[in-house]
Kinemage of the C-alpha trace (Angstrom):
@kinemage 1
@onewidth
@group {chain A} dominant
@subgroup {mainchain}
@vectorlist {calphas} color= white
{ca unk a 1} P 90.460 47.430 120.369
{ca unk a 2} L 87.237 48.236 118.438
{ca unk a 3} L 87.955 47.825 114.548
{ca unk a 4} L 84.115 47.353 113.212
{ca unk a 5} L 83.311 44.891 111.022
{ca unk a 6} L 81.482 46.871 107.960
{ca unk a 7} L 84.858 49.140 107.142
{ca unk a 8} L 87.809 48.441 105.155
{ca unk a 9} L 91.433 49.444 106.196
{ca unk a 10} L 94.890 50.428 104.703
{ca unk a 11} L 98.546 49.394 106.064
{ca unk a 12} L 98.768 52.637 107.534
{ca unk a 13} L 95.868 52.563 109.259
{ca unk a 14} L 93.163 54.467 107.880
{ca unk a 15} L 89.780 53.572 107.723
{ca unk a 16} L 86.918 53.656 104.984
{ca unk a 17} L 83.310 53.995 104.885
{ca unk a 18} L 81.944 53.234 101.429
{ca unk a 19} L 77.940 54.911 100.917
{ca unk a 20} L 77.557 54.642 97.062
{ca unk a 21} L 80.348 56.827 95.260
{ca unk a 22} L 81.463 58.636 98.629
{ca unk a 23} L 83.863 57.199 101.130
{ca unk a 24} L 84.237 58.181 104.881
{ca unk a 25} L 88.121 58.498 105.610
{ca unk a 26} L 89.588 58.519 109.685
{ca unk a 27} L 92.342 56.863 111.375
{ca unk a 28} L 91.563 53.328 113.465
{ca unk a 29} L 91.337 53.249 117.128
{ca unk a 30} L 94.632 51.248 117.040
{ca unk a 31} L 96.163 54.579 115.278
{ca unk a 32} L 94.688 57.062 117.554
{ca unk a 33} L 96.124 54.411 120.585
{ca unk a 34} L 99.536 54.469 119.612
{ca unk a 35} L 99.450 58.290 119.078
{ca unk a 36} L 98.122 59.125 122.393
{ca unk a 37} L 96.363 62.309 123.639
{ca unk a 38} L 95.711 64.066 120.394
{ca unk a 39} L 96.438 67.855 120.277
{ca unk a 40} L 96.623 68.894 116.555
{ca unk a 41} L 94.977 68.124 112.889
{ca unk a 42} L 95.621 69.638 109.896
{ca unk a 43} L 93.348 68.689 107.079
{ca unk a 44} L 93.030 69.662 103.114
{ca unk a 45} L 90.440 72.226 101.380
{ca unk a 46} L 87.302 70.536 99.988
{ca unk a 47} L 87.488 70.449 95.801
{ca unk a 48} L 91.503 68.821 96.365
{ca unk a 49} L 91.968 66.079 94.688
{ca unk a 50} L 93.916 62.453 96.010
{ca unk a 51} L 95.758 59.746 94.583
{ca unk a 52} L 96.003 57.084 96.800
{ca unk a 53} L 99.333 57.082 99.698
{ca unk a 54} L 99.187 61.219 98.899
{ca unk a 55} L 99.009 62.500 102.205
{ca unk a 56} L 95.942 64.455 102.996
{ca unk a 57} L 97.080 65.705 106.425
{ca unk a 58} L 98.803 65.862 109.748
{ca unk a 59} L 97.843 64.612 112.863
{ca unk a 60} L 99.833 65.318 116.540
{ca unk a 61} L 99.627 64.149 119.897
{ca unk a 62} L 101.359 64.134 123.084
{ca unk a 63} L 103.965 61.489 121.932
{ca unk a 64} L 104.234 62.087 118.134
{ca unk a 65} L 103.256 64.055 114.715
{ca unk a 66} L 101.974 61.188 112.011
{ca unk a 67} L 101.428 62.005 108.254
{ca unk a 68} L 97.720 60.727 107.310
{ca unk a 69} L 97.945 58.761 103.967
{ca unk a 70} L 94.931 58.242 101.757
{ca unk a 71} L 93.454 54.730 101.143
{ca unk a 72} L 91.475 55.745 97.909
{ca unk a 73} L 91.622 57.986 94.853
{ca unk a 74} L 89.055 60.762 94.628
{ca unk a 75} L 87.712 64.427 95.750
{ca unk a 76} L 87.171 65.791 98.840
{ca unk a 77} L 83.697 66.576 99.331
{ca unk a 78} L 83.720 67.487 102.613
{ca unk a 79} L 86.477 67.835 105.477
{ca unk a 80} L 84.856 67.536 109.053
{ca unk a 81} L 85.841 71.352 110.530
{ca unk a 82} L 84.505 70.767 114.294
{ca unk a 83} L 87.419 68.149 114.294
{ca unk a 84} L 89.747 70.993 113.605
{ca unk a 85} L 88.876 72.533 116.879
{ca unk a 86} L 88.352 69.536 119.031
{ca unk a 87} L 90.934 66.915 117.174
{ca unk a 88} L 90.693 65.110 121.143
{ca unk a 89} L 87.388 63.189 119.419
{ca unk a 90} L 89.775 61.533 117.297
{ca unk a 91} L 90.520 59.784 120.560
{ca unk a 92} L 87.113 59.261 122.252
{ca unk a 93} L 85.096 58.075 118.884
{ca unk a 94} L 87.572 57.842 115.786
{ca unk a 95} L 85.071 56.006 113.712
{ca unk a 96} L 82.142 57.999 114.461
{ca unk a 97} L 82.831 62.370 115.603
{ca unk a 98} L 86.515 61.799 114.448
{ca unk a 99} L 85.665 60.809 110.832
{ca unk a 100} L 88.545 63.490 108.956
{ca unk a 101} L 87.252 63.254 105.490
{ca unk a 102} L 84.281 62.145 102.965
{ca unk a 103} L 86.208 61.794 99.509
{ca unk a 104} L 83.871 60.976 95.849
{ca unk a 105} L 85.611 57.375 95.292
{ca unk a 106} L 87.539 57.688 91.303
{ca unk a 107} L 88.129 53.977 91.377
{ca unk a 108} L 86.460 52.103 93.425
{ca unk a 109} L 88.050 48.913 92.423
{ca unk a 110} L 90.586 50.487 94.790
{ca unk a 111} L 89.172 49.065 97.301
{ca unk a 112} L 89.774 45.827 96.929
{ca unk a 113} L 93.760 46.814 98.013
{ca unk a 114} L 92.135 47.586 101.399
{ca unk a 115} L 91.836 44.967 104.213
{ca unk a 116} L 88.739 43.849 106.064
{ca unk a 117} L 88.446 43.788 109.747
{ca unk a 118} L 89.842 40.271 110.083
{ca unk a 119} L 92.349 41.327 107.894
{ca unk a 120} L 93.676 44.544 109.769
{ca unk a 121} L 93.688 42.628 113.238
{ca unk a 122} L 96.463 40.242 111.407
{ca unk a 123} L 98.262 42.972 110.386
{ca unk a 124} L 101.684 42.934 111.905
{ca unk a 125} L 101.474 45.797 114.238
{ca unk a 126} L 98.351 45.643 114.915
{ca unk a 127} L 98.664 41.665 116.220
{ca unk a 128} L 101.207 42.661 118.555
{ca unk a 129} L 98.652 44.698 120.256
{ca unk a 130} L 95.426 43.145 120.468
């Protein structure tokens, strides 16, 4: 299970890029593992605003339709269209093509409830599967 070192993660296994003020949102290859063969994403409008645990979209496979929950407060700046068309990339490269979001961090001392690496691969579910 690839879970890079340099990102931070939530509970419900999202993943965050931080680059200044702007964060990089997907789901972690653990998430897009248990879901399966991807077939579906729904994603907000740039200009929305989140809170964190709002849920900024839907994502369906083969097996199952999962809510996606945001780690961090902010605005969408950008939401990553080709995805929309080819949500399959989620599969082959979630934390590269299958980024879903790029959000302007409102608190970034938000961040700090976010696990690292070492962290996530302790989390309960996760452990069960490495």
């Amino acid at each position: 299970m690839n879970t890079p070192k340099e990102l931070n993660y939530s509970g419900t296994h999202e993943w965050v890029r931080v680059e200044g003020d702007r964060a990089t949102i997907g789901i972690t290859d653990f998430a897009q593992d248990q879901l399966g063969d991807i077939v579906y994403l729904e994603l907000p409008e740039a200009g929305r605003k989140l809170q964190v645990e709002d849920t900024f979209g839907v994502v369906e496979s083969v097996k199952a339709v999962s809510d996606l929950i945001s780690p961090i407060s902010g605005e969408i700046l950008e939401v990553n269209e080709p995805l929309l068309d080819q949500p399959e990339t989620i599969n082959t490269d979630p934390y590269g093509q299958g980024w879903m979001l790029v959000v302007r961090l409102a608190n970034p001392a938000e961040l700090q409830q976010l696990m690292d690496a070492d962290a996530y691969l302790q989390h309960p579910e996760v452990a069960g599967h490495a």
